[in-house]
Structures are given as C-alpha cells and as structure tokens.
N, C-alpha and C positions, 0 to 999 in steps of 0.2 A: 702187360708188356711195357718197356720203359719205355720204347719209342711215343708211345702214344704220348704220354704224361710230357715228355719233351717238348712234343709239339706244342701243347698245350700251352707249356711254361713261355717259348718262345716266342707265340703270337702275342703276350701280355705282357712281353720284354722284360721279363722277369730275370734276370743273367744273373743273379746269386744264387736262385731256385733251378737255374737249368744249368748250370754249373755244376752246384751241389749236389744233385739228382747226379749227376752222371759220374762222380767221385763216390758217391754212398753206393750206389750200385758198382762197381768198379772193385772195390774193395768186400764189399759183399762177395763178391765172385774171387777175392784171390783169397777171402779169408777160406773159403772151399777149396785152397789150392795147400793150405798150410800155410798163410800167408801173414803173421799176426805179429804185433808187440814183443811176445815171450820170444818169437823164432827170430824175425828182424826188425832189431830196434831203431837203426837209425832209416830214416828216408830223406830223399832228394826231392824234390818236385821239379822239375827242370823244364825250364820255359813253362815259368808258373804264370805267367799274366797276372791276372787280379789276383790270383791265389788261393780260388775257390777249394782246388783239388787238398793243396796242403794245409789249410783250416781245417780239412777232415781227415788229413792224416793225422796232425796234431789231437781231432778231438778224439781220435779214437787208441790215440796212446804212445804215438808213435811221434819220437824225437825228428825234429823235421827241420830242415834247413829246406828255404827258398832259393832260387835259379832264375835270373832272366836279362836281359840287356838293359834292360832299366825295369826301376823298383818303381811299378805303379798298382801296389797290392792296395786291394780295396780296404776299408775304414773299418769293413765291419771283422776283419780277421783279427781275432787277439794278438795282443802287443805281449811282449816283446818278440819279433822274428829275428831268426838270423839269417840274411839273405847273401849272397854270391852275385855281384853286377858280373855278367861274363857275356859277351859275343859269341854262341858257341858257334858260328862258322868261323871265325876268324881267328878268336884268343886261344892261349895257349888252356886245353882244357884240364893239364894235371890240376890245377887252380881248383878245380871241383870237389878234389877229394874220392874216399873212397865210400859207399853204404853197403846199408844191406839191404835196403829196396830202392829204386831210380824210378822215377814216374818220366814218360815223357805221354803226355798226353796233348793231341791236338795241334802240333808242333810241325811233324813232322813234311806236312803237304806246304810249309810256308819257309822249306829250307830251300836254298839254293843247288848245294850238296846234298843232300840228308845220307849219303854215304860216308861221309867223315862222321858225322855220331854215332852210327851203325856199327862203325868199324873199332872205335870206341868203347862200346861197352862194355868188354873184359875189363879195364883199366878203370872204370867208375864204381866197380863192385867189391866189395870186401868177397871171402872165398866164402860160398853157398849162398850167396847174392843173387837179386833176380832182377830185373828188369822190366818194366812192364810199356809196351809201347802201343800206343791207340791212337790213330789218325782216320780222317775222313779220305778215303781214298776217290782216284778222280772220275771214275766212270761208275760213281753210286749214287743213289737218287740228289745227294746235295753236295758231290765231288764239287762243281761250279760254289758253292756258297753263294755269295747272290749274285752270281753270272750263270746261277741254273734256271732252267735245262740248256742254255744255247750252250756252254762247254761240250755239250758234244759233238759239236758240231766243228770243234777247235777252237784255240787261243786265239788266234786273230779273229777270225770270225763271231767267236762269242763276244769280242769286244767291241767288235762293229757296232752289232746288234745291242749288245747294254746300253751304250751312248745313244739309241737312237729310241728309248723309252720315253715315254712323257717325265717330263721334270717332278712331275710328285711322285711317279712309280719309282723315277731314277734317287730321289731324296732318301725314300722309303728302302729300299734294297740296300742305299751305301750305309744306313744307321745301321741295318740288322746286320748287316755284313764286316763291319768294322772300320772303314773298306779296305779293298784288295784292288792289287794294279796283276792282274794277270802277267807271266813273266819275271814279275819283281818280287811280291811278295807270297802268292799260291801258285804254285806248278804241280804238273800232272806227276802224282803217284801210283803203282799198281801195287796189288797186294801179292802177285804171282813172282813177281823180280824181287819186290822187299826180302819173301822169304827165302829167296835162293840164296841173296844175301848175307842172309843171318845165317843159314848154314854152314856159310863158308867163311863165318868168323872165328876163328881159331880160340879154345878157353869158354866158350859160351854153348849151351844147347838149345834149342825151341821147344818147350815144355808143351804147350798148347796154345791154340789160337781161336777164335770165338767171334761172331758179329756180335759187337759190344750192346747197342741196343737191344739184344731179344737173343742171349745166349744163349736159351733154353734151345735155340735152333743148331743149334751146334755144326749139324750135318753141314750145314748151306758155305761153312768156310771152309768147308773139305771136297768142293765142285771145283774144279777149276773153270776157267770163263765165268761160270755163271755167280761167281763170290766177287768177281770186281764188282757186280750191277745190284746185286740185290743185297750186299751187307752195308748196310748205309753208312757203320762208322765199326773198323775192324779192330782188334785186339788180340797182342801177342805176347805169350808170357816164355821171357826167359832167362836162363839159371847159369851161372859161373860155373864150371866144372873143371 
C-alpha cells in the first residue's frame, strides 16, 4: 500500500522521495486508464511547487510545461523547463493554454475559490483531454496538515489549540507542514460537493475517482459520508467530451 511507504518517507523528511512516490504511483494508475505519451502528449502540471509531479511526467515521455505563482522548482528537476508564472485565482487563465493531460495535484485545499479552476477545465484541455485532480480533502485523517487532528474540531478552534503547543512541537509541525494560516492558505474541502461540482461542468465528464493512496480500495470512494474520513488524499479523473 503506498500510504504506508509515504509515511515512511515523511517522518525522514524526505519531500523528493514523498513527492515522487505519489507522481510514480499517480501515473501508474492513469497509465491503467489509457493514460500515456502515444495517447496524450502534452501535460500541464499546475500548481507544480517544487515540481516533483512534472519531473515525472517529463521522465516518463511526456512533454511537460510547469504551472505555479512562482518558480521555486527544485535543482534536482532537469533543466531546461518551460514554466507559466500564473495566479490561478486571480490571472487571466487562457495564459495556460490548452493539453492533453492537466495535473492539479495537492492544490486544491489551498485555494480560496477552488471553483473558478473547477469550472475551468473544459478550456485547459485539448479535445479527448483529461484532467486529473488529487487533494487532501478536509475531514480525512491529515485534512488539518499540521493543525491535525484539532481541525476537526473547526478553523478557529484548531487554531487556538495549534498556538498553544510547546514551541518545539509548534517548530516541528510548521516545517512539515510548510506552514499554513488556516483561512488563508488551507480551507475545508469535501469530496461529496467537489463532485457535484464537476458534474455540472458543462464539456467535461468524471471518468473515475479513487482514494489516491491505496486505490486498490476503490469501493471506499464510492460510500458517501464515510469517503470524506477515510480516503486520506482523493483522486479524480476527468475527460473533455
């Protein structure tokens, strides 16, 4: 199960190797979708961060253009990129262009909106384009990132409670976590509204959806209630029609 190996990589702050894990596995899973080089050449990575995801798009064949508000791609991604500075809440997004595959990976719980790029995706895809969209949704075991577990308890609340950790727990949480201002830069996502969502985006279809760590579970994203708590980080594929 990947979840385990994540863990793994995470407690050892390994962020190329727990990155990379979850892009190899990711694409693992959509190359069983038809998901490949020959079918869709070009990809997006959008709101690439370091750029983990699109170093392995690129190494697996696939013509790849970077995405993100600022270019702070890690050293060890092959040079030359070609990257896209863009705001997506704010910028005008034709700027993006059109693919044949869109990553938004891990993104999505750190938008403001996350309905303006939602509602977007017809217009970022060449025709028989897919989309593939994977966040940590906010009532799953690390919805909070490192204000888990009190996020369940709510935004203000969970914040109280953060602040009032001993200052090496408080030190230790904001590294792993990047950090986050609850409100500002992580807001509560469900996976039950996202999908309703995408269905009622005109041009696009939902192909399938998956808990990203441990797909083989397949069923557990097709429970309602019980897929916000126990799919720790969700994944949705889908197709320009």
């Amino acid at each position: 199960m990947l979840l385990t190996r994540l863990i793994r990589t995470k407690r050892n702050e390994e962020a190329g190797s727990f990155y990379g894990m979850q892009a190899e596995e990711s694409l693992l899973w959509l190359k069983g979708k038809g998901i490949t080089p020959a079918t869709h050449r070009t990809a997006l990575d959008l709101g690439c961060g370091n750029g983990f995801f699109g170093a392995q798009l690129g190494a697996g064949g696939f013509e790849t253009t970077f995405s993100d508000e600022v270019n702070f791609i890690d050293a060890s991604v092959p040079r030359p990129i070609k990257f896209i500075q863009i705001d997506i809440c704010r910028d005008d997004l034709a700027r993006l262009g059109r693919h044949d595959l869109v990553i938004l990976s891990n993104v999505l719980e750190h938008l403001p909106d996350p309905n303006r790029i939602l509602r977007y995706i017809p217009n970022l895809l060449n025709p028989k384009g897919v989309f593939y969209l994977c966040w940590t949704n906010w009532l799953s075991p690390y919805g909070g990132h490192e204000f888990t577990p009190y996020h369940y308890l709510g935004c203000k609340m969970a914040t109280r409670l953060f602040e009032r950790l001993p200052e090496k727990m408080l030190i230790d949480r904001r590294r792993q976590g990047h950090p986050h201002t609850l409100g500002k830069n992580l807001f509560p996502t469900y996976i039950g509204r996202t999908l309703k969502l995408l269905r009622r985006v005109e041009g696009v279809e939902v192909v399938d959806y998956v808990p990203r760590y441990y797909a083989e579970l397949r069923w557990l994203a097709h429970v309602p209630i019980l897929r916000e708590f126990v799919c720790w980080n969700f994944a949705v594929l889908i197709r320009r029609v």
